[in-house]
Gaussian input, Z-matrix of N, CA and C with variables (Angstrom, degrees):
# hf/3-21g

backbone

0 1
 N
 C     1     B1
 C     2     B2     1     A1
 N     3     B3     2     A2     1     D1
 C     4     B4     3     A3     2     D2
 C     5     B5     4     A4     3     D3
 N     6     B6     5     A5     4     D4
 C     7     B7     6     A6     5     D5
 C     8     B8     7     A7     6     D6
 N     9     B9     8     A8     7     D7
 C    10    B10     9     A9     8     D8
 C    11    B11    10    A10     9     D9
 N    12    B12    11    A11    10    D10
 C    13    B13    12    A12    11    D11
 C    14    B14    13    A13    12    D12
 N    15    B15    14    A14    13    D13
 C    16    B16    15    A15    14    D14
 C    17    B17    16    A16    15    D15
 N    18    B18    17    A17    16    D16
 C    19    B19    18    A18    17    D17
 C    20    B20    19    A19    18    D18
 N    21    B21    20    A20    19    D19
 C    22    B22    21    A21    20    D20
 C    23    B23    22    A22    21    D21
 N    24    B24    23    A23    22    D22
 C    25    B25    24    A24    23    D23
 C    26    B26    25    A25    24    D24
 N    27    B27    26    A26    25    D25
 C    28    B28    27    A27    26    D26
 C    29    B29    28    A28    27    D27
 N    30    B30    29    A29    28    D28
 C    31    B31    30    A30    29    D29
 C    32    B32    31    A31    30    D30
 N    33    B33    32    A32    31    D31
 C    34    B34    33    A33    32    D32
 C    35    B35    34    A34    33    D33
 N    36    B36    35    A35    34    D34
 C    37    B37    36    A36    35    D35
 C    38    B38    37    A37    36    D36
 N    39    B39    38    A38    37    D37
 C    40    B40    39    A39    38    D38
 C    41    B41    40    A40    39    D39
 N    42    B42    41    A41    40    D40
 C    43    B43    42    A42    41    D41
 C    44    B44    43    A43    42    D42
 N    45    B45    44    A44    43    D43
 C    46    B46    45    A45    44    D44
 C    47    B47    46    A46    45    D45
 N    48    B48    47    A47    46    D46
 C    49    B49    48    A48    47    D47
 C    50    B50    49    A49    48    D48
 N    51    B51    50    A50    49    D49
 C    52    B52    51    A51    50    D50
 C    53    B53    52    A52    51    D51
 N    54    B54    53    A53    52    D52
 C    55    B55    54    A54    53    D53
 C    56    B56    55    A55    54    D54
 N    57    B57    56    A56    55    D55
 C    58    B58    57    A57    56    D56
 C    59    B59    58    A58    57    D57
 N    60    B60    59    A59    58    D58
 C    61    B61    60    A60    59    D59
 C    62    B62    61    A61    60    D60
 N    63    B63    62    A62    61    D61
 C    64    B64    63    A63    62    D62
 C    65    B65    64    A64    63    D63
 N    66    B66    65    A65    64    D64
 C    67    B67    66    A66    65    D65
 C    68    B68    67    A67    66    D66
 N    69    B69    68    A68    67    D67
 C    70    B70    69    A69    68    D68
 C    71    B71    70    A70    69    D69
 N    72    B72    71    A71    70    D70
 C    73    B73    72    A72    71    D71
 C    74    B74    73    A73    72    D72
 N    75    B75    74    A74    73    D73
 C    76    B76    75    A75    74    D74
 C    77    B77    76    A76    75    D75
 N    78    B78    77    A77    76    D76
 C    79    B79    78    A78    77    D77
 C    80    B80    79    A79    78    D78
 N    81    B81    80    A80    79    D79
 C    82    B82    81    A81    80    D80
 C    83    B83    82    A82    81    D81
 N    84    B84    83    A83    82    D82
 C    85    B85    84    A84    83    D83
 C    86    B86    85    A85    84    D84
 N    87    B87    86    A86    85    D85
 C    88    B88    87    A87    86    D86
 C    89    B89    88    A88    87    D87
 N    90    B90    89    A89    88    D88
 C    91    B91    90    A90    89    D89
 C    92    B92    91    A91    90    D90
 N    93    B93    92    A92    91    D91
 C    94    B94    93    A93    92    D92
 C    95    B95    94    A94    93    D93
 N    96    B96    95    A95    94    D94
 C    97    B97    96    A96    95    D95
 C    98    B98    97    A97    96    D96
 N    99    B99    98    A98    97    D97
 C   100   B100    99    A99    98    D98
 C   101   B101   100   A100    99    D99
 N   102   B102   101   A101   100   D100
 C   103   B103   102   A102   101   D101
 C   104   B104   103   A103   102   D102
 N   105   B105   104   A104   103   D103
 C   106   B106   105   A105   104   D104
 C   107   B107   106   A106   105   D105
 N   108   B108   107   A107   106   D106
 C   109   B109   108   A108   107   D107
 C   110   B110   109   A109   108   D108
 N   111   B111   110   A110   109   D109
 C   112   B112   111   A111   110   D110
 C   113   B113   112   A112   111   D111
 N   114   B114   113   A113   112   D112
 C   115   B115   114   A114   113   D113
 C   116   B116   115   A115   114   D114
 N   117   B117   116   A116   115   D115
 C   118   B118   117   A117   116   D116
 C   119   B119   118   A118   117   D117
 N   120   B120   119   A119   118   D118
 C   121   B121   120   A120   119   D119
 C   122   B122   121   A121   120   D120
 N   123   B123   122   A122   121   D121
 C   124   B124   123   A123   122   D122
 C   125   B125   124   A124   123   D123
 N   126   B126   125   A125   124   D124
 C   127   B127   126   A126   125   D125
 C   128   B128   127   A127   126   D126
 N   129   B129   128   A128   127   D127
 C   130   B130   129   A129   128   D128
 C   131   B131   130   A130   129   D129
 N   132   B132   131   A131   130   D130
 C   133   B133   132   A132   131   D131
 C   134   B134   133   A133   132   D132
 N   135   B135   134   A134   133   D133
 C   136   B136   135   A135   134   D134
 C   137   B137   136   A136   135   D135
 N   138   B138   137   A137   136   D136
 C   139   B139   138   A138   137   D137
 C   140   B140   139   A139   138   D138
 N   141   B141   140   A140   139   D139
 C   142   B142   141   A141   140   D140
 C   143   B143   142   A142   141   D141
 N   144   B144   143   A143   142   D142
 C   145   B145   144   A144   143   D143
 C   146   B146   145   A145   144   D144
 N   147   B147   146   A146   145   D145
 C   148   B148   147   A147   146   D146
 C   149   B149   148   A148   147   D147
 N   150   B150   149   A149   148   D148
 C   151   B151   150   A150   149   D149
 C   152   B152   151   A151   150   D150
 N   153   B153   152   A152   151   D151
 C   154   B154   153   A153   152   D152
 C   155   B155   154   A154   153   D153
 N   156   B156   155   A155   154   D154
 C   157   B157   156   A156   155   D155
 C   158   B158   157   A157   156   D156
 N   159   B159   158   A158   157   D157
 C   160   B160   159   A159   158   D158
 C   161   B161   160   A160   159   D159
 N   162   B162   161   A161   160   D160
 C   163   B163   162   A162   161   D161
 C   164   B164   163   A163   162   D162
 N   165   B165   164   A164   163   D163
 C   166   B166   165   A165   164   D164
 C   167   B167   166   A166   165   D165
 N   168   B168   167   A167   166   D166
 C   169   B169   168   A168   167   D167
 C   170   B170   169   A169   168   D168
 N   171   B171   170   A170   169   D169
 C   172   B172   171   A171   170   D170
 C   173   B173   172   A172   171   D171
 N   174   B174   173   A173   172   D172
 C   175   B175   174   A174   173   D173
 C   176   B176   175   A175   174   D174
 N   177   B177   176   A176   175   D175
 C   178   B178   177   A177   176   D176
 C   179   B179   178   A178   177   D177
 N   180   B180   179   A179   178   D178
 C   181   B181   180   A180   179   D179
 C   182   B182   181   A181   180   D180
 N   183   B183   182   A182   181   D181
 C   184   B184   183   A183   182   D182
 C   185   B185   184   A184   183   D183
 N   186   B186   185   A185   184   D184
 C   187   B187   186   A186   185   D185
 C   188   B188   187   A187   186   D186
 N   189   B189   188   A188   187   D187
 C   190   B190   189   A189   188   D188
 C   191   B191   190   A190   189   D189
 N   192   B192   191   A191   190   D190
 C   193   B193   192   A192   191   D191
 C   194   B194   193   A193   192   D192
 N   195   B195   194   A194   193   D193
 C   196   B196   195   A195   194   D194
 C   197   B197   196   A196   195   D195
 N   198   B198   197   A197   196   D196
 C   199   B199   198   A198   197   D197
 C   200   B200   199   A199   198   D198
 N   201   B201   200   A200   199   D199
 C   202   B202   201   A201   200   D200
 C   203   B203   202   A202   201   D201
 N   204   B204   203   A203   202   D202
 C   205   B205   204   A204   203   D203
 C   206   B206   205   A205   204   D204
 N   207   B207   206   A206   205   D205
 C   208   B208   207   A207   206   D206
 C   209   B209   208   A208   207   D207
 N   210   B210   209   A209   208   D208
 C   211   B211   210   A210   209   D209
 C   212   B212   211   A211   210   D210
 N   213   B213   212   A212   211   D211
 C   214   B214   213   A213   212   D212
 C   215   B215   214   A214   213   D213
 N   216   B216   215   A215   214   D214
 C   217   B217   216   A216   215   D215
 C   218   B218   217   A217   216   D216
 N   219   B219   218   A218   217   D217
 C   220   B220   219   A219   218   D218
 C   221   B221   220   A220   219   D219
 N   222   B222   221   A221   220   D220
 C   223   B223   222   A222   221   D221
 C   224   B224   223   A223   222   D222
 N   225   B225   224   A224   223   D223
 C   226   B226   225   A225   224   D224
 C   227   B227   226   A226   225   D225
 N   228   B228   227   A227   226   D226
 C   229   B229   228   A228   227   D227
 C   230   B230   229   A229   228   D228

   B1=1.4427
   B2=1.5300
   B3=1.2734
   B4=1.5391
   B5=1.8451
   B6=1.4372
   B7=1.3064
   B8=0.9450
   B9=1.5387
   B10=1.5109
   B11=1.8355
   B12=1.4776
   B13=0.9992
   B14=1.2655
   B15=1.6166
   B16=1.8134
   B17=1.5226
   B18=1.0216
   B19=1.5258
   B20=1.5265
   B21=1.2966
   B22=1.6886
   B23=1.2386
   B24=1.0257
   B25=1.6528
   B26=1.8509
   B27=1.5590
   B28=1.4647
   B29=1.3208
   B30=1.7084
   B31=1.1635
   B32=1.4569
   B33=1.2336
   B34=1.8583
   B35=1.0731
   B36=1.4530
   B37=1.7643
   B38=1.7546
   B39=0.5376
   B40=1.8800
   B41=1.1866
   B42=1.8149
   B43=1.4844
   B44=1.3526
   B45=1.3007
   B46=1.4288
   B47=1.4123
   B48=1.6807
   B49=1.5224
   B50=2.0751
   B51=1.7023
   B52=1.7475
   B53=1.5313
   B54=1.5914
   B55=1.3410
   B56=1.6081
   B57=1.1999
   B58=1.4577
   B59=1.3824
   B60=1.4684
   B61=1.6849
   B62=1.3965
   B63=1.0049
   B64=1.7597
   B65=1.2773
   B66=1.2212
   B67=1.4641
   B68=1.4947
   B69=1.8665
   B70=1.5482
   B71=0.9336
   B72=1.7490
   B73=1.1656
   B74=1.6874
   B75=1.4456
   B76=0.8769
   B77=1.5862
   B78=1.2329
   B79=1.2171
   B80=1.6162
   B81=1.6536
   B82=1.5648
   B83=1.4183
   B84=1.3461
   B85=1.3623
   B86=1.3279
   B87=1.4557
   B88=1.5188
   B89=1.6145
   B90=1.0488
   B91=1.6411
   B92=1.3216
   B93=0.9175
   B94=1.7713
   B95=1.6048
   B96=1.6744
   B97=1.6275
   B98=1.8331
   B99=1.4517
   B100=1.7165
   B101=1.3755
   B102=1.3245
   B103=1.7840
   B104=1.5002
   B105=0.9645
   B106=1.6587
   B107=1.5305
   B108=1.4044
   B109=1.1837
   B110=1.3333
   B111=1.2582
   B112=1.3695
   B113=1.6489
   B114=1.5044
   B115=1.7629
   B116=2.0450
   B117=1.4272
   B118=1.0049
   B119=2.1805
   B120=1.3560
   B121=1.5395
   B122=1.7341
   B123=1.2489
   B124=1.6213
   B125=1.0983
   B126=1.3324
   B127=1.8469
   B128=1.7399
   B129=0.7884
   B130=1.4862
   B131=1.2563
   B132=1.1630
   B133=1.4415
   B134=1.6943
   B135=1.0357
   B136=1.5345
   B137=1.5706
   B138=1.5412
   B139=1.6618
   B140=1.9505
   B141=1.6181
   B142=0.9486
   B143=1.9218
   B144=1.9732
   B145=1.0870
   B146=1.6498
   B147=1.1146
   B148=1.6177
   B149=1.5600
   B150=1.4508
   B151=1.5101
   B152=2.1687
   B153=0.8548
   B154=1.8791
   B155=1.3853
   B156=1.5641
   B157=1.0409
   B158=1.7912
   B159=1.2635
   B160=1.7803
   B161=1.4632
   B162=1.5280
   B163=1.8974
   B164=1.9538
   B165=1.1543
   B166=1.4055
   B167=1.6371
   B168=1.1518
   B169=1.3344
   B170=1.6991
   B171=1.5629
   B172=0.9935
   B173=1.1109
   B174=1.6409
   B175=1.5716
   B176=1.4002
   B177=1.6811
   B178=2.0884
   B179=1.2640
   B180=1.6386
   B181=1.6327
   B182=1.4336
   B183=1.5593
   B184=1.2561
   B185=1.6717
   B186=1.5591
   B187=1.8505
   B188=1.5707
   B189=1.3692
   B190=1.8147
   B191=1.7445
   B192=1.4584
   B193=1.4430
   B194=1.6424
   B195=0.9328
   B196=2.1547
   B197=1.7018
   B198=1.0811
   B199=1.5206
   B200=1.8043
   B201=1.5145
   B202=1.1848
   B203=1.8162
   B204=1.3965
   B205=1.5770
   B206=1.2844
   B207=1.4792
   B208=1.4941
   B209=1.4752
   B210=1.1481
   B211=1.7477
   B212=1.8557
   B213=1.1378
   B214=2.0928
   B215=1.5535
   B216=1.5064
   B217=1.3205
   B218=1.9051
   B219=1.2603
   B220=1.5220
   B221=1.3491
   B222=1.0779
   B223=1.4581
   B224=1.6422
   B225=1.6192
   B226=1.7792
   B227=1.3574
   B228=1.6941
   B229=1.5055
   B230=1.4397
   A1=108.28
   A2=129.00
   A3=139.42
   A4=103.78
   A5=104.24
   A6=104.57
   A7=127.18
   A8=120.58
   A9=129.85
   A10=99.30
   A11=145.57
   A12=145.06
   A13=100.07
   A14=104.39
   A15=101.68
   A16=93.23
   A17=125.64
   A18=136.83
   A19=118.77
   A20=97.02
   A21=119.09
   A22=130.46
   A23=110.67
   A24=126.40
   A25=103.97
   A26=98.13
   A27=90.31
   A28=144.97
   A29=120.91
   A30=140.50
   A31=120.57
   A32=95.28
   A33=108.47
   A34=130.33
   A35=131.11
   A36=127.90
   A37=96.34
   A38=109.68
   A39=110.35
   A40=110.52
   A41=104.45
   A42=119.50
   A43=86.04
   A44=102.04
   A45=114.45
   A46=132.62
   A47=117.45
   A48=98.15
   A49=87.65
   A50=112.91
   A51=89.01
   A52=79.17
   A53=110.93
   A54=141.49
   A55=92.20
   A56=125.91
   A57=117.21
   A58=90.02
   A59=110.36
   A60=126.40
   A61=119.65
   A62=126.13
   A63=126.90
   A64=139.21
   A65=120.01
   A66=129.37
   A67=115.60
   A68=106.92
   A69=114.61
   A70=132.59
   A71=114.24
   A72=136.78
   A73=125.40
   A74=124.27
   A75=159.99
   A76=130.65
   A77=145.57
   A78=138.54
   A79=86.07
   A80=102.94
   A81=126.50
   A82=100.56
   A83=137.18
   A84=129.20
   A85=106.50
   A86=115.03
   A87=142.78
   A88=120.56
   A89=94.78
   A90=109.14
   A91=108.56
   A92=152.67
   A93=125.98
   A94=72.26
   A95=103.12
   A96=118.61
   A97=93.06
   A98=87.33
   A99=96.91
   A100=108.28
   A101=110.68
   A102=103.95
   A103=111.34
   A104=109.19
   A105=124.80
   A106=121.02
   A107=141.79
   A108=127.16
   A109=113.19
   A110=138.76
   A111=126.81
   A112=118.89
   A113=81.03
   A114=100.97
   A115=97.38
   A116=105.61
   A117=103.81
   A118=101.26
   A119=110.40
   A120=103.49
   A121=106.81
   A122=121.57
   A123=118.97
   A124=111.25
   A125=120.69
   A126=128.79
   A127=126.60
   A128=134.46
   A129=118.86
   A130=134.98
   A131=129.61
   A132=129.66
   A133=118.81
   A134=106.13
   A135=98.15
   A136=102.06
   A137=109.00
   A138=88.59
   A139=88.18
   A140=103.78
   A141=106.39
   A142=92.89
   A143=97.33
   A144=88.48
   A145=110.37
   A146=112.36
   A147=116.52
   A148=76.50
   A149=103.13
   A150=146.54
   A151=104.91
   A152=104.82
   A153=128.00
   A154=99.40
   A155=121.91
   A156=93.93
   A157=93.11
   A158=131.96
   A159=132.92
   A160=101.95
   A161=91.01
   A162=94.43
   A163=95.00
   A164=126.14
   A165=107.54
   A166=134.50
   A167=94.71
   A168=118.63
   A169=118.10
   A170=120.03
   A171=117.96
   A172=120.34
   A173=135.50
   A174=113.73
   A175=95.25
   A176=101.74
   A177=88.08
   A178=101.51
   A179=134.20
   A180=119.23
   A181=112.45
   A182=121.76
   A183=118.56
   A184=130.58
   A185=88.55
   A186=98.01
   A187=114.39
   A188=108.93
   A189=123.73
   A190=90.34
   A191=97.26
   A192=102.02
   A193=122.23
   A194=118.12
   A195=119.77
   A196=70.53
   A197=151.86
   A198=147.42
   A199=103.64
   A200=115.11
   A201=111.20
   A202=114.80
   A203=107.94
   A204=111.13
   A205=98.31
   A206=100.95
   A207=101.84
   A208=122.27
   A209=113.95
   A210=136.05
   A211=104.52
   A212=85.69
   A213=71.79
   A214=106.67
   A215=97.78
   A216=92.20
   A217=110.99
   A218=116.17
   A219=89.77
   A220=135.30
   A221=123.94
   A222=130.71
   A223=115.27
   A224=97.64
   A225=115.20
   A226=121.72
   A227=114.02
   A228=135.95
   A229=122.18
   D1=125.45
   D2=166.92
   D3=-83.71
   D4=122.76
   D5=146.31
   D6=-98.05
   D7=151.13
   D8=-163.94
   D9=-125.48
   D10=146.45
   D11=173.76
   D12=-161.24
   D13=132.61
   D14=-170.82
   D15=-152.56
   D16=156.00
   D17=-163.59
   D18=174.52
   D19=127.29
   D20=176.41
   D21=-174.79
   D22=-173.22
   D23=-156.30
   D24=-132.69
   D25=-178.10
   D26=169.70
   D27=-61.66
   D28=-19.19
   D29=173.12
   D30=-92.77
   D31=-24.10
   D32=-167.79
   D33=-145.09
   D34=133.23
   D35=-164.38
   D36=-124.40
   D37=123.87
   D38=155.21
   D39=-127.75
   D40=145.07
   D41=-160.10
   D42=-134.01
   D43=152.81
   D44=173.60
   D45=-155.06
   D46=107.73
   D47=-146.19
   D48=-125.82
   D49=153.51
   D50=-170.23
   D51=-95.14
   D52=-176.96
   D53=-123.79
   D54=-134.42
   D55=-20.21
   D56=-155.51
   D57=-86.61
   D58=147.95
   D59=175.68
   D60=-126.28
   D61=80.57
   D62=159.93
   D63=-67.11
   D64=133.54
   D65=170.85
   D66=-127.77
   D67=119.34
   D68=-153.46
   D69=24.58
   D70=63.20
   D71=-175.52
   D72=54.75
   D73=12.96
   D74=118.62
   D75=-5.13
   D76=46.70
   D77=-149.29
   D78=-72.86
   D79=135.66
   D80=-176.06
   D81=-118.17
   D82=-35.56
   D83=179.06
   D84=-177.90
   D85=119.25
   D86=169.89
   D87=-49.45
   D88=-6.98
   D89=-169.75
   D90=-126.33
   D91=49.11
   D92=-156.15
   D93=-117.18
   D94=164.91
   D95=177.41
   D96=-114.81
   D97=129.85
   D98=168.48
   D99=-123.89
   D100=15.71
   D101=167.22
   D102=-117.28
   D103=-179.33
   D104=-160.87
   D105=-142.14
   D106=112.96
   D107=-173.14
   D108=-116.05
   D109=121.30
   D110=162.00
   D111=-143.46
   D112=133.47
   D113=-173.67
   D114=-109.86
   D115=127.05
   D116=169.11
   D117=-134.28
   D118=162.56
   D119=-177.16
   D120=-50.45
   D121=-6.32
   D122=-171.23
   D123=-109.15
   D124=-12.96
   D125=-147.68
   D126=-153.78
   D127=109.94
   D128=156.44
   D129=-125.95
   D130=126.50
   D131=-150.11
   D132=-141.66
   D133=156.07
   D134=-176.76
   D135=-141.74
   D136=125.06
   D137=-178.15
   D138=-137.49
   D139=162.04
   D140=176.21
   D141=-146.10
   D142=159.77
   D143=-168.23
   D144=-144.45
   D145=-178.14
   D146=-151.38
   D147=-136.07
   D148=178.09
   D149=-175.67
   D150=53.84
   D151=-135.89
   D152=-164.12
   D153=-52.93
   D154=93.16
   D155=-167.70
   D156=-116.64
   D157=5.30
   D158=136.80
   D159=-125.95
   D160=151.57
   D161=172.79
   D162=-143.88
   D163=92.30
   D164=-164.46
   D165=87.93
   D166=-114.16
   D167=169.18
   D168=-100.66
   D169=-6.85
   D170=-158.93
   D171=-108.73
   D172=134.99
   D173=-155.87
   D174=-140.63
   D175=113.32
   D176=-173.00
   D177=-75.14
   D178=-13.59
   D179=169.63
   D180=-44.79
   D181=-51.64
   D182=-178.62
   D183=-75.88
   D184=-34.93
   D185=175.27
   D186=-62.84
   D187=-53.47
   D188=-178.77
   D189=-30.10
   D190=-93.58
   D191=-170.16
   D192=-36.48
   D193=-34.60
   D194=-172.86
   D195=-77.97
   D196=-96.53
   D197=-138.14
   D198=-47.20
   D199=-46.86
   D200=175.23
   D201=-52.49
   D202=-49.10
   D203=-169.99
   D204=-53.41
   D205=-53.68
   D206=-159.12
   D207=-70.21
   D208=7.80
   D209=176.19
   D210=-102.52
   D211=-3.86
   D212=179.91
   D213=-97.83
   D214=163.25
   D215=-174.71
   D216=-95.43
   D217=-176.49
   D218=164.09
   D219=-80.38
   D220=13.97
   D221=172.85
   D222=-101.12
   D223=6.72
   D224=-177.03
   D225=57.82
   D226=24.61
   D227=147.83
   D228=-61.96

């Protein structure tokens, strides 16, 4: 299970997601990053995320982000 806790105001957001990654109860890495930051001149956002986070070959640390880029526009909207 990932917890997620995020909180703010008008000036300021903090997100906060933990790091530990299991597979069948299995601790695989103490560290893993499940949040995401991106500042573009149009946008800033912070997302963090829950469920599959390897399946194989598949790594939503790396996929999330290429799907995010590839969703902006060129003005970084």
């Amino acid at each position: 299970m990932t917890l997620i806790v995020a909180a703010g105001n008008a000036q300021y957001v903090v997100l906060v997601s933990d790091r530990r990654l299991t597979a069948n109860g299995i601790l695989r890495d103490d560290e893993a990053n499940k949040a995401i930051t991106l500042w573009t001149p149009g946008a800033r956002l912070g997302i963090a995320y829950t469920g599959l986070a390897e399946l194989g070959s598949f790594r939503t640390a790396e996929w999330l982000p290429a799907r995010l880029q590839s969703a902006l526009q060129p003005n970084g909207a």
